[in-house]
N, C-alpha and C positions, 0 to 999 in steps of 0.2 A: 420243335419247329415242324412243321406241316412238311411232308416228303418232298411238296411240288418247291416250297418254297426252299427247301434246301436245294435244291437239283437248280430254281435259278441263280439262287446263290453261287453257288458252285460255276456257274455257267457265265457267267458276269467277274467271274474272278479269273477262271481263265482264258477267255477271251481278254481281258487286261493284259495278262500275263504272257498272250501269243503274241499280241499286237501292240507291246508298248516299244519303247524307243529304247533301246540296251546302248545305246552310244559311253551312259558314265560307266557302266560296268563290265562291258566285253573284254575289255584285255585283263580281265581276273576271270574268266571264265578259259578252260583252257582251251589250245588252238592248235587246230588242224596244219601244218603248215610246213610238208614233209612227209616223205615216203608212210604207210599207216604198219606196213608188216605185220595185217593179219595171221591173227594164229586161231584153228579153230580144236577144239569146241570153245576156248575161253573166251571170244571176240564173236558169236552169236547173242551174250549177255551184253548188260546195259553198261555203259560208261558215263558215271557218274563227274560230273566237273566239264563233261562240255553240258553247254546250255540246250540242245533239242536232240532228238533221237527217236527214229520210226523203221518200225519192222512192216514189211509191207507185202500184203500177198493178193497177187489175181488169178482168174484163173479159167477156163472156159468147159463146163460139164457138160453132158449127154443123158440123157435117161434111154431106160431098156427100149423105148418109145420113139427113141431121136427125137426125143425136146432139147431144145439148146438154150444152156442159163451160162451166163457171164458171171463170177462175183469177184465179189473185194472183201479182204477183212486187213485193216490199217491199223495197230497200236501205237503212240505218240507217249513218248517222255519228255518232259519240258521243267529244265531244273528253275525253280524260281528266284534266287540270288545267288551267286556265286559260293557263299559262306551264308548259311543260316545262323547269324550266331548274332543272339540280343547284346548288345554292345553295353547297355547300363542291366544288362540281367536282372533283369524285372518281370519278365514272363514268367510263368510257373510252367513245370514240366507236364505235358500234356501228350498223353498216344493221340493224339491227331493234331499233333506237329509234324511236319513232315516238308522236308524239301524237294521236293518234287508230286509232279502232276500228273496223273495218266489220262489220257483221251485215245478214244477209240471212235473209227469208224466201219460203219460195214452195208455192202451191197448186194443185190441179187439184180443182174438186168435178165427178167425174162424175152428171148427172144423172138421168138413166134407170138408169143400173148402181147408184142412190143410195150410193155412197161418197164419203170426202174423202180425200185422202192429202196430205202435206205434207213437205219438207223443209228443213233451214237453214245455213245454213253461216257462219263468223267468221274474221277474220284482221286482224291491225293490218295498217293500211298505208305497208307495207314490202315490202323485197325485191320491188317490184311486182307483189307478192299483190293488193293493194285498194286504192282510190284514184278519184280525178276526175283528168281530162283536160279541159283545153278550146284549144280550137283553130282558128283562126280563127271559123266558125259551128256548128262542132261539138261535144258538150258527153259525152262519154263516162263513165258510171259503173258501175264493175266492182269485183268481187269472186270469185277466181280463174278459172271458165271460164264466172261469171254476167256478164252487162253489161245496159245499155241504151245505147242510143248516140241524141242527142237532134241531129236536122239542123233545117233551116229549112223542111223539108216532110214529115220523116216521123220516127217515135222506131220503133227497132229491138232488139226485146227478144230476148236469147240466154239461156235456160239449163239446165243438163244436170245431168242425174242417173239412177243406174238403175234408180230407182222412174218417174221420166218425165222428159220435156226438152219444150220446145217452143224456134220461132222463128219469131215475128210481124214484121210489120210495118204500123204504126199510122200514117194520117194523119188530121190534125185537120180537124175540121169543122167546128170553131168557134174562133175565139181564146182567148188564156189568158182565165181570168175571174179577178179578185182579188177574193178574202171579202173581209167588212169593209170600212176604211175606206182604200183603195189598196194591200190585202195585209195590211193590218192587223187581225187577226182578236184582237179581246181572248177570254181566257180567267176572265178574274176579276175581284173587285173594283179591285185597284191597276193603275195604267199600263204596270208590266213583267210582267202577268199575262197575256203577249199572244204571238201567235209572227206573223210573217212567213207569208201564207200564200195559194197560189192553183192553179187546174186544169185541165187540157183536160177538159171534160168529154161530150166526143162525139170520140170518133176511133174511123172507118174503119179494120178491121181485117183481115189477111189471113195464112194462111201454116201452119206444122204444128205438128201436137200428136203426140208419142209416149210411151204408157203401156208398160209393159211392153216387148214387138213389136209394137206397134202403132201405127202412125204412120197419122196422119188430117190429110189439108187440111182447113182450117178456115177460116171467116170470121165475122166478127160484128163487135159494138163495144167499144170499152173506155172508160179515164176514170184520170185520172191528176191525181193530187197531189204540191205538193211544198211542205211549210214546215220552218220553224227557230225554234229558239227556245233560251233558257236558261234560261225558267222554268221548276220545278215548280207541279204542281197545289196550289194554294191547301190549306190544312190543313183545310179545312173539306169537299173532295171526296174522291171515292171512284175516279172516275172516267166514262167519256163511253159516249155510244150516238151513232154517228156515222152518216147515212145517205147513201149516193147514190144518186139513181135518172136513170134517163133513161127516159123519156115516150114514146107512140107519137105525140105530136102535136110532135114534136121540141123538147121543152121538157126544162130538168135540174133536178132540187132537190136540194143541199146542206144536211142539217142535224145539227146537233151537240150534244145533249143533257150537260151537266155535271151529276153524281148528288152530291148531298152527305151525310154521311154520316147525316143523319136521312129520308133515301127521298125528300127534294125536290129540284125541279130550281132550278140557278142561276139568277140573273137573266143573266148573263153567255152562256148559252147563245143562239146565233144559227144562222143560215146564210143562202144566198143561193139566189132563183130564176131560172136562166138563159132566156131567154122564145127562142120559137123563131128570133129575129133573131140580132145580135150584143152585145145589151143584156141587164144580169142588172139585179134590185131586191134588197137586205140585207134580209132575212127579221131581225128582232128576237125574243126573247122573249114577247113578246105577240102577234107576229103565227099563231102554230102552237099548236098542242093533238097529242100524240101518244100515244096509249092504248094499253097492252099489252093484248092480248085472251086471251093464254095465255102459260106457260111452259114448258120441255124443261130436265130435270136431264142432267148428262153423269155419265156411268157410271165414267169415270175421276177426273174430278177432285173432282167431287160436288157442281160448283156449278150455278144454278140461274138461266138466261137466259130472257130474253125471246123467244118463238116468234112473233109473232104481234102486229102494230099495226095501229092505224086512223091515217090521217095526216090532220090537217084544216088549212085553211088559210083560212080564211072570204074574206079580203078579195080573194084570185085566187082561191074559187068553188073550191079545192082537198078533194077526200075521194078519200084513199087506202088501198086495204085491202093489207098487204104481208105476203107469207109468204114464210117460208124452201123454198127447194128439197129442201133436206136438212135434218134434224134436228141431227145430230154435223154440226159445222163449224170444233169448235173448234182452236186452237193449244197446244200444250203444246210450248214452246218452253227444255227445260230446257237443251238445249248451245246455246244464244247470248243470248237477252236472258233467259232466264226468267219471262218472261211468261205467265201464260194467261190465254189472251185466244179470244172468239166472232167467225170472220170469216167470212161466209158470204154466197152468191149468194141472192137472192129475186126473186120475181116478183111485180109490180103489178097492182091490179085498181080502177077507181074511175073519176068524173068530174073533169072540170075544166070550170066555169061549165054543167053540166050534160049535156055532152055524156060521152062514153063514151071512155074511154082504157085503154089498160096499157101495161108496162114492165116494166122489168126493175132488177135493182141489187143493190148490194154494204151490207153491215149489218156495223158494226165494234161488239162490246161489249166495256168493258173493266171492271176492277176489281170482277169477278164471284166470284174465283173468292179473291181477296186485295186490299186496297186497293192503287190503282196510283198508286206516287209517283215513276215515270218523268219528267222533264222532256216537259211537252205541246209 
């Protein structure tokens, strides 16, 4: 089969497989639903039996030059039935059987040249196309010449392509932090409305960026996520406005906005503030107030995102004003998840307990452009 037509193959299968209706089969898929008591290094790797799972890194680099590049690189696991097992065993044994999917995405937003460019790539894993590895304290997750490779001092991001490539290397400068209630981050009204879920969210970064011919040393910070889960979004949402930022007073905020489909936000919606020690506090629904202050339509798809927030947080003395770098940030992700989806670098402006700070950060909007009933 002709490579293009394999790859829409592939593309058309798992967008089926992102966006179908798991209503018969979710409660055999396992569930979130209860403290998660992360242990690491063994809980970096994949968890096989919930149904989606995404390791997630942003980040914001420098060159020798102060050029300023934002990226993303996203890996996605998406188990495809609960139990792959042919019930009249009639299939014959096949290495590219495989139940599970990997999808990847990845971004460069240059910031002074204001462009975004993006690429993504899909493959089951099989014929050791895609897959996890772990191995003694090493926890590897790849997707054909993409990876990251997670050690006990440093995660090592590889990936190429001929729109651009980089290869970083990232240490932490803080501990994992776990959302919620020991990684237990609810997303809804009910108990299995919840996914498994925690972040570095200050790592030391260094290493090169290549656009085009152009290859640039880089350094700066990143901020990495990783949960699971097997729920879908509750039928009453639309979907999230997710924010990360990191502070020049070396402080992180994590928050997660759930949209319902009448323009309110969930009670369910939370995050967490990382404070500049090793201690983070669970930010609640009551504890934030977050106000759009404008919008930017995209030219392609025609939907209609939020530009522009005020972040308040009365009780840490928190007011933050956050804008996007770039305007177009979006994802149009039609050959792997089919998603489109707003993922874009910003810049912080604001006090915390009155003093003067900024920052920087990563802004996820979803179910903008179509409701999103991807497994959160």
């Amino acid at each position: 089969m002709p490579s293009l037509l394999i790859t829409l193959f592939y593309a058309l299968f798992a967008i089926l497989v992102w966006t179908s209706d798991a209503s018969a089969t979710d409660n055999k898929y396992l569930q979130v639903n209860g403290p998660c008591h992360l242990q690491f290094p063994k809980d970096h790797g994949s968890h096989p039996g919930y149904r989606t799972e995404w390791w997630y890194y942003t980040g914001h680099l420098t060159t020798e030059n102060h050029r300023r590049f934002g990226y993303q690189l996203t890996f996605f696991r998406s188990q495809l039935r609960p139990n792959f097992v042919d019930d009249n065993h009639r299939l014959p044994k096949s290495d590219w059987r495989s139940n599970q999917i990997y999808l990847a995405h990845a971004a460069i937003s240059d910031l002074g040249g204001k462009r975004h460019l993006y690429v993504e790539e899909l493959s089951r894993a099989a014929l050791q196309l895609a897959g996890v590895n772990q191995k003694n304290m090493l926890t590897e997750i790849y997707l054909k010449n993409w990876h990251t490779r997670i050690g006990p001092a440093t995660h090592q991001l590889v990936m190429q392509n001929s729109k651009f490539s980089f290869e970083l290397n990232l240490i932490p400068e803080k501990p994992p932090v776990l959302h919620g209630q020991y990684g237990y981050s609810r997303k809804g009204a009910s108990a299995e409305s919840a996914s498994c879920y925690y972040s570095f969210t200050r790592l030391k970064t260094e290493g090169t960026l290549r656009i085009g011919r152009n290859r640039h040393h880089v350094k700066g910070q990143s901020w990495m996520d990783h949960e699971f889960s097997s729920a879908p979004l509750e039928p009453n949402l639309v979907g999230w406005d997710w924010f990360g930022l990191q502070l020049s007073d070396r402080t992180e905020i994590m928050i997660y906005l759930l949209r319902t489909r009448h323009g309110k936000i969930s009670p369910a919606s939370s995050g967490t503030y990382v404070r500049n020690t090793v201690s983070s506090r669970h930010l609640d629904r009551n504890d934030f107030n977050i106000t759009v202050l404008k919008y930017w339509q995209s030219a392609k798809s025609k939907a209609s995102y939020p530009a522009g927030w005020m972040m308040r947080i009365p009780s840490l003395g928190v007011k933050l004003k956050i804008s996007p770098n770039i305007a177009d940030q979006e994802m149009i992700t039609t050959m792997s998840t089919g998603v489109t989806y707003w993922e874009g670098s910003v810049d912080v402006d604001g006090t915390v307990k009155g003093k003067p700070v900024q920052g920087q950060g990563y802004v996820e909007l979803t179910g903008y452009d179509q409701p999103f009933n991807a497994p959160m």
